[in-house]
C-alpha positions in Angstrom: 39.6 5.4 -29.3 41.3 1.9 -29.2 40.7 0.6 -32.7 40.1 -2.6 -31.5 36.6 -2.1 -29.3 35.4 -0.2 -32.9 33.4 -3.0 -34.4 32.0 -3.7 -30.8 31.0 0.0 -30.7 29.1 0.2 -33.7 27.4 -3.1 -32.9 26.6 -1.3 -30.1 25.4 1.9 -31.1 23.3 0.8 -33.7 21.5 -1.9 -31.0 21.3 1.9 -28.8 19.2 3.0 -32.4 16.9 -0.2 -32.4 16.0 0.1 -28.1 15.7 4.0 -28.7 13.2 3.3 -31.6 11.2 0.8 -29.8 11.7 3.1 -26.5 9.8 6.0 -28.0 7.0 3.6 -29.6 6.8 1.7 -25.9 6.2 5.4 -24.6 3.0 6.3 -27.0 1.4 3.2 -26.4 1.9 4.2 -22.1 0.3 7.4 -23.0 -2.8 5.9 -25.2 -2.6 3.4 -22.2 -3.0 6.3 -19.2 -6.0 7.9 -21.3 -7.6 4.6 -21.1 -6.9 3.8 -17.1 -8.5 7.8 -16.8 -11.4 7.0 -19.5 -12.3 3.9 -17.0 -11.1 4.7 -13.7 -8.6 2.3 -13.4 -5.6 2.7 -10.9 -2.2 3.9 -13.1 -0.4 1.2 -11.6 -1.7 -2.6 -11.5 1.0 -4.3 -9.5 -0.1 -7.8 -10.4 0.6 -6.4 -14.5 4.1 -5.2 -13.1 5.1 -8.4 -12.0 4.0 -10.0 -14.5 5.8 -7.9 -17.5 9.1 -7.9 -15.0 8.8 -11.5 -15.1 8.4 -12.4 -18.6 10.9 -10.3 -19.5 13.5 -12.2 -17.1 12.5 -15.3 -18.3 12.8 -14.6 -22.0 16.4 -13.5 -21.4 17.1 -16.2 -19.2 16.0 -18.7 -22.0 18.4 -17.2 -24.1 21.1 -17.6 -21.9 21.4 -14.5 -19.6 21.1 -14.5 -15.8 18.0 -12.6 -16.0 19.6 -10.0 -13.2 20.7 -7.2 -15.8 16.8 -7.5 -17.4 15.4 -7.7 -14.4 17.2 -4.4 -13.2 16.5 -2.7 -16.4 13.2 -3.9 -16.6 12.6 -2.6 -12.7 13.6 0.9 -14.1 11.4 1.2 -17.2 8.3 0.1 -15.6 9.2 2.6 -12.2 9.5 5.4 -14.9 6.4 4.0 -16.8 4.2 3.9 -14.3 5.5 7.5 -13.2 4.2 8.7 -16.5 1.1 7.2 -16.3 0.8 8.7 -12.9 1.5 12.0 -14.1 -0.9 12.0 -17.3 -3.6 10.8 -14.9 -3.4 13.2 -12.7 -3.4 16.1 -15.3 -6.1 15.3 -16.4 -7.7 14.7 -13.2 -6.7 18.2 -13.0 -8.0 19.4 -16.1 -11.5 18.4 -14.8 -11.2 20.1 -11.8 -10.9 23.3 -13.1 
């Protein structure tokens, strides 16, 4: 390892900590979420909500200074796989009355 990029790793790695952390808290509150959207019948994904999230999230990074595209592209990802997993919770269940 160069010793140089160190200091820059560990800044890293411990920002890697803090998004896994909020990561996995982002992903209970999609599950309690789904059981909702199955509770009342509403569609696992509101595209008008994905926009919006997508969007606010650019914005807030491009007000402190970024060009919003690496957000945006992250941002794109997380909701895809979000929504995925609402998808999939919602139709387990759906299954699970089925039966």
């Amino acid at each position: 390892m160069v010793k140089v990029l160190k200091p820059y790793r560990e800044k890293i790695d411990q920002l890697d900590n803090e998004i896994v952390d909020l990561l996995v808290q982002r992903e209970k509150i999609i599950r309690e979420v789904a059981d909702v959207k199955y509770d009342h019948n509403i569609d696992p994904v509101l595209l008008d909500r994905v926009a919006e999230v997508r969007e606010r999230c650019v914005a807030r990074a491009q007000d402190q200074g970024s060009d919003g595209n690496y957000v945006r592209e992250t941002y794109k990802k997380l909701i895809d796989l979000s929504c995925a997993l609402e998808e999939e919770i919602i139709a387990l269940k759906s299954c699970k009355k089925a039966s």
